[in-house]
Structure formats: structure tokens, C-alpha cells
C-alpha positions as CSV (number, residue, x, y, z in Angstrom):
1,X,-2.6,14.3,-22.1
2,X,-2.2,12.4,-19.0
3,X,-4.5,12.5,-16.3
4,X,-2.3,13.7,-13.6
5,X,-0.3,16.0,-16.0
6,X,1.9,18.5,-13.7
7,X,1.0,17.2,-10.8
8,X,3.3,16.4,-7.8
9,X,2.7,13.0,-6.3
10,X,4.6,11.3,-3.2
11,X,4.6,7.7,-3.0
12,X,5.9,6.3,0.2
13,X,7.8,2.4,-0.4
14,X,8.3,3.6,-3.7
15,X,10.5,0.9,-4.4
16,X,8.4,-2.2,-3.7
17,X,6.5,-4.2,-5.6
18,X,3.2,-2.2,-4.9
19,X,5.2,1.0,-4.6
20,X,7.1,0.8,-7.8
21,X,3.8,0.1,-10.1
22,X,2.0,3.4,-8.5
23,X,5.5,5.3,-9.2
24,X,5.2,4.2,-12.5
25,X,1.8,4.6,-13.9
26,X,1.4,8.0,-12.4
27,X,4.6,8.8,-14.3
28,X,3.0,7.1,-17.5
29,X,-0.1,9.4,-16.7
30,X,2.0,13.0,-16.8
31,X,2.7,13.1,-12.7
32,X,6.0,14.2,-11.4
33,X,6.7,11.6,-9.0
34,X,8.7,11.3,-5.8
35,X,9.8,8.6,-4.6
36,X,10.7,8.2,-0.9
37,X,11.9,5.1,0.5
38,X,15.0,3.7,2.5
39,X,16.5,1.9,-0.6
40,X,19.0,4.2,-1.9
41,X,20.2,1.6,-4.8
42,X,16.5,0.7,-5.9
43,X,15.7,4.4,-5.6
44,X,17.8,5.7,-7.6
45,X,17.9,3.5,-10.4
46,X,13.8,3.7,-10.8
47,X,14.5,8.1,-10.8
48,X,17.1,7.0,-13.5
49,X,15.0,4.6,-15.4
50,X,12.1,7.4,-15.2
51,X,13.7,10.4,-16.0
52,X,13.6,14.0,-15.3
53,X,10.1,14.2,-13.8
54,X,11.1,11.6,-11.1
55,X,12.9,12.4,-7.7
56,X,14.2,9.7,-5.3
57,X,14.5,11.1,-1.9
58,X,15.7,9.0,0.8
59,X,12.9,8.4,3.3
60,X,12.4,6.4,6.3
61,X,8.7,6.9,7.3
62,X,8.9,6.7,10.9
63,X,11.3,9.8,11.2
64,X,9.5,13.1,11.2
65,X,13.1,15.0,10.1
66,X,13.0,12.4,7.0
67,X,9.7,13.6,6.1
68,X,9.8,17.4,6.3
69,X,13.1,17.2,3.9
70,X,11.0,14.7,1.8
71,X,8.4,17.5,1.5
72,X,11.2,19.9,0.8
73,X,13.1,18.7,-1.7
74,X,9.4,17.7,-3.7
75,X,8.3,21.2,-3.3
76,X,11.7,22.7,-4.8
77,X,12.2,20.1,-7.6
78,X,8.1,20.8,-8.6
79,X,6.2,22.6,-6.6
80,X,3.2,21.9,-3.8
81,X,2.1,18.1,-3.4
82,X,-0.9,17.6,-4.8
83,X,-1.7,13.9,-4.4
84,X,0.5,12.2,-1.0
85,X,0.3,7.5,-1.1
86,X,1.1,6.3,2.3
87,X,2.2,2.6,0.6
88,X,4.8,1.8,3.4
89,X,4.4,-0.8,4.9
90,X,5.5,-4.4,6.9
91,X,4.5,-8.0,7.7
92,X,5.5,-9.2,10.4
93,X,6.5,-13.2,10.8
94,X,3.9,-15.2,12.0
95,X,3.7,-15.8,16.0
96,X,1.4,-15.6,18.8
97,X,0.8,-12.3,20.5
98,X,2.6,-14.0,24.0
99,X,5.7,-15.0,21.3
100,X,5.8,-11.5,20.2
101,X,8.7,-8.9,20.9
102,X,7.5,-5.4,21.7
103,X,10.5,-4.1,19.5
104,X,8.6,-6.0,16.6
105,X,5.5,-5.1,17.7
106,X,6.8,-1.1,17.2
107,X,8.2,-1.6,14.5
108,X,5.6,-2.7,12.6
109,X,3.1,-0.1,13.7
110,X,5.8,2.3,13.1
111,X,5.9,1.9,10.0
112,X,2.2,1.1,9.2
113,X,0.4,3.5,11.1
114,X,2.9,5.9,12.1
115,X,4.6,6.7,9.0
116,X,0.9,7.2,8.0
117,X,0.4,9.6,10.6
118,X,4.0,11.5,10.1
119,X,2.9,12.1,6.2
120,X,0.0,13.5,6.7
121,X,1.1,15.8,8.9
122,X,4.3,17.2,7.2
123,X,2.6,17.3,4.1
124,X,-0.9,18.6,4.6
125,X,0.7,22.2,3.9
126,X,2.3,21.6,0.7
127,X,-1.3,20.2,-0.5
128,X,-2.9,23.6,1.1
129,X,-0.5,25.2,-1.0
130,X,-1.3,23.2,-3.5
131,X,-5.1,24.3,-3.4
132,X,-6.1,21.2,-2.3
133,X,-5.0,17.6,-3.1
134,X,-5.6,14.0,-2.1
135,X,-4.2,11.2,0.4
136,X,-4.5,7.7,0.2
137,X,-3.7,5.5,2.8
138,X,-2.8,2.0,1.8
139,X,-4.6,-0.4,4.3
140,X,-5.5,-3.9,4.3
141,X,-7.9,-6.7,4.4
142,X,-6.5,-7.1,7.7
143,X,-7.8,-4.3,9.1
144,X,-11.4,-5.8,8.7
145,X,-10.9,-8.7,10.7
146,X,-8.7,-10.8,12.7
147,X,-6.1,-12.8,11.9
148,X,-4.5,-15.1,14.2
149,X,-0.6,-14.6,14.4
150,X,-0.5,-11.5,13.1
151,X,-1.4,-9.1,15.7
152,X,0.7,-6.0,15.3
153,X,-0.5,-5.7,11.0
154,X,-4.1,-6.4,11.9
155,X,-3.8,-3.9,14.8
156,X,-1.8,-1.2,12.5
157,X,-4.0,-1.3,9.9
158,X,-7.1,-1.3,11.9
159,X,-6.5,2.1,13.2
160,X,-5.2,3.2,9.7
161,X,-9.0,3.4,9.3
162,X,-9.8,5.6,12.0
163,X,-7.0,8.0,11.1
164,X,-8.4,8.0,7.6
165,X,-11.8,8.8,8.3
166,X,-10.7,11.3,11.2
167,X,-8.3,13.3,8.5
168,X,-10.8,13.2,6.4
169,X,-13.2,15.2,8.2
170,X,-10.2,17.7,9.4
171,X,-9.0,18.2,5.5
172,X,-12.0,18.0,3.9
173,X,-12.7,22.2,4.1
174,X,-9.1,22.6,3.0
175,X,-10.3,20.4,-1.0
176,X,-7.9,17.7,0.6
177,X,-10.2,14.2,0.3
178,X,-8.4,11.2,2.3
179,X,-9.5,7.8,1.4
180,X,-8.0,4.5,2.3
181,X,-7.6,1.2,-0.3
182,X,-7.4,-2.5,1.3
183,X,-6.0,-4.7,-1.2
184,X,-6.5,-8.6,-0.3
185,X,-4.1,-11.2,-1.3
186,X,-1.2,-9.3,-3.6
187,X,2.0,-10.6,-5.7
188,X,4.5,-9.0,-4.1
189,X,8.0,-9.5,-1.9
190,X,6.1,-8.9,1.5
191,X,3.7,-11.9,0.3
192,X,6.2,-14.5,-1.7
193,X,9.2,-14.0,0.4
194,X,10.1,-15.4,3.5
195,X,9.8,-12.6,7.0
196,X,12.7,-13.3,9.2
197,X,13.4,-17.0,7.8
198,X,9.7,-18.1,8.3
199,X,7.7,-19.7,5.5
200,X,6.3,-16.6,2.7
201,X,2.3,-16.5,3.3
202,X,2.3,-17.5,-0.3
203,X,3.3,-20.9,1.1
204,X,-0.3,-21.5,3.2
205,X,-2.7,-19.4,1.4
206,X,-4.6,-20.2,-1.9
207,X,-7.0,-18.1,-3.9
208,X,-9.5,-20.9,-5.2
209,X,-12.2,-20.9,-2.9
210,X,-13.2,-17.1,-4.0
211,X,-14.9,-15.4,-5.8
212,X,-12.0,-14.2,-8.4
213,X,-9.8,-17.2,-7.8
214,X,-6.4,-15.6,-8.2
215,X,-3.9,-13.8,-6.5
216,X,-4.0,-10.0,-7.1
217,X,-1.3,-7.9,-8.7
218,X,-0.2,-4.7,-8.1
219,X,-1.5,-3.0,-11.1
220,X,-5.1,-4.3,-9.8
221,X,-4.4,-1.8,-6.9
222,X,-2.5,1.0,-9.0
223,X,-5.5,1.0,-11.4
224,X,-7.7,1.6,-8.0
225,X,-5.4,4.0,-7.0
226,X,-5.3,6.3,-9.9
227,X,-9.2,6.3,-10.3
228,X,-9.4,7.3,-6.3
229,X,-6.6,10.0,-6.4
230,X,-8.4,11.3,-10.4
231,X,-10.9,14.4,-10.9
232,X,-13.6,11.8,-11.2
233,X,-13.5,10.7,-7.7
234,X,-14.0,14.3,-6.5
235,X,-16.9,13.7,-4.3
236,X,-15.4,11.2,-2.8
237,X,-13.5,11.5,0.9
238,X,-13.4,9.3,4.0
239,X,-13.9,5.9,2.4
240,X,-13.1,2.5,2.1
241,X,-12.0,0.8,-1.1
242,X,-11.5,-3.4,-1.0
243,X,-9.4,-5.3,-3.8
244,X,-8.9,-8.8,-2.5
245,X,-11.1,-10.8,-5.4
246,X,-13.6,-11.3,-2.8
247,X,-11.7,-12.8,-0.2
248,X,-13.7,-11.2,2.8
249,X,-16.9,-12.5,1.4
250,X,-16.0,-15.9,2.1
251,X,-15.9,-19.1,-0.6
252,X,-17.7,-18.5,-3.6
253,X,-20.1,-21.2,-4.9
254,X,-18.1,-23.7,-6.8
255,X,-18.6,-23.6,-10.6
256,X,-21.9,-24.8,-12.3
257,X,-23.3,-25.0,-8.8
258,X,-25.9,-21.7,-8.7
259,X,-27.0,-23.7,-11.9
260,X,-27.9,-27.0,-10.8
């Protein structure tokens, strides 16, 4: 027995490197899982891989059409959503906010705050039907400070909290909790590939001076994930859950040195 056995779940950039791990452990844990995102090819082939309890659905987040056919074709393959993973998301390249295009600058809250917006709306009545369910919005340790060159992130995910903790208090009534996770430093294309021909972040950022010297990997959010969105996180709603191996805390104290 799995721990999400029959239930519906909706991963948003269900084809990325974060994405694809949630699709698949909530697969491994009995889920029937949905996968929307714009890659048709990637899509497609992790519905194959998966099998019959897996649904790609075409999806770009910041069209509100896109989403309530999302909705539809989950809801006739298995029923009412029951847990909805707002994972979509860009980096933009880094540049000074007097550098930056306002095309980029919509783009990238677009799809980071917007999309976010769009799926809770369009699916709040599928988890009603549902009986109740759980969201998860997929934030950042950029949305608890800032972070020079990177103004249209750090502002999308800032107010990804606000729209957390606000849906949280509108759904809560309805059994629908809506937390948000902030994952810090993560393997992934958006981190070890270049944006736009500009050097990956990988490139200027280490891990050593922190607590858990390492750079995370997506099953260290997953494994978040499915303990947030699981019956034993039931009295939980509205909050804030940071994986980043303690990079907002600051250098750690080098080895030996609480010792001496």
C-alpha cells in the first residue's frame, strides 16, 4: 500500500528535473499522476515510461484555457484532484534591474507567480469535489531575501508567499491546506545550465561554507514534498518549509572549531 494510493495528483513542470522526481515518487507511492507541462516529447515519454496511471497533458501555466482543460482531462481520466504542485518555474539570466527587459520581467513572474495563481483557481473545484485536498507551492530561498541581479525570481517568489498564506486561509474551511516549500541550492537544469548564454549559477556558487556542505537534489525536496502533501501533515496549512542545507543561516563553523 502506497501512501497516496488512488489519489489524483497534478504536478505542474512535470518534466524537469524537480518536476519529474515528484511525478515519479508519487507514482511509486500509488498516485495517479498528471503531468502538465509544455514539453510534449519529454511528456509523453515519462506517461509512457510510467504507465497507465500517468497522464501527460500539455500545459502552459500562464494560460487559464491550458489549465481548465488540464483540470478536465485529470478529472475524466481519474477523478477530482486531490493533491495540486505548482513546480513551474524560471530563472532568469543575471542583470541589473535597469538592464532588465519588461518582457523578461513578465515572463518570469508569469510563470512563477502567475501560473501559481491560475492553478489554484481552476483547480480549487476539483479538490472541493474531491472532499478536500492539498496545494503546494514550490517557492524559493529567494523569496526570503534579496539577491542582486535577479530581481524578477526574488520578486515572484516573494509574493508566492503571500498567495500561499492568503489561499490558505480562503481554503482552509473547504479541508484544502496550502503550504509552500523553498528549496535552496538544487541539481537541476535551471541551476547547471546556462539562461540565455550566460554562465549556469552552478558556475559562482559553492556549498562549502554551510551547514550541509552540498548541493541539494531533487529527491531532498520530493521527500519534503510527499511528507507535506501525506495524512500526517494534516494539521498543517499556511506554512513555510526551507531545504537549502542551511544556506539562509549563513556559514557554518568550520570543522573541529565548536571544539577547540
Amino acid at each position: 500500500m502506497g501512501r497516496f494510493d488512488n489519489q489524483t495528483v497534478l504536478v505542474t513542470g512535470g518534466t524537469g528535473g524537480q518536476g519529474a522526481s515528484h511525478v515519479r515518487a508519487y507514482h511509486r507511492e500509488g498516485a495517479n499522476v498528471v503531468i502538465a507541462a509544455t514539453s510534449e516529447d519529454r511528456g509523453r515519454a515519462l506517461a509512457a515510461e510510467l504507465g497507465e496511471r500517468a497522464l501527460f497533458v500539455r500545459t502552459d501555466v500562464t494560460d487559464e484555457e491550458d489549465w481548465r482543460q488540464a483540470v478536465a482531462e485529470a478529472e475524466g481520466r481519474f477523478g477530482p484532484i486531490g493533491i495540486l504542485v505548482n513546480n513551474a518555474g524560471v530563472q532568469n539570466p543575471a542583470m541589473p534591474i535597469e538592464s532588465l527587459d519588461r518582457a523578461l520581467w513578465d515572463r518570469v513572474l508569469g510563470i512563477n507567480l502567475t501560473g501559481s495563481y491560475l492553478g489554484i483557481k481552476t483547480t480549487t473545484p476539483s479538490l472541493r469535489r474531491n472532499g478536500g485536498g492539498v496545494i503546494v507551492n514550490i517557492a524559493s530561498t529567494m523569496g526570503h531575501a534579496g539577491t542582486p541581479m535577479y530581481a524578477p525570481y526574488v520578486a515572484s517568489k516573494w509574493a508566492l508567499r503571500g498567495l500561499t498564506r492568503t489561499a490558505a486561509l480562503e481554503l482552509g474551511r473547504d479541508g484544502i491546506r496550502v503550504n509552500s516549500i523553498h528549496p535552496g541550492v538544487i541539481s537541476t537544469p535551471l541551476i547547471n545550465e546556462p539562461i540565455d548564454g550566460r554562465p549556469p549559477i552552478a558556475d559562482f556558487y559553492s556549498p562549502a561554507p554551510f551547514a550541509v556542505p552540498r548541493t541539494g537534489e531533487p529527491s531532498d525536496i520530493t521527500s519534503l514534498l510527499l511528507h507535506v502533501t501525506s495524512a500526517d501533515a494534516s494539521f498543517i496549512t499556511g506554512s513555510e518549509f526551507v531545504a537549502d542545507g542551511g544556506l539562509l543561516l549563513g556559514p557554518a563553523l568550520p570543522p573541529d572549531a565548536a571544539a577547540a
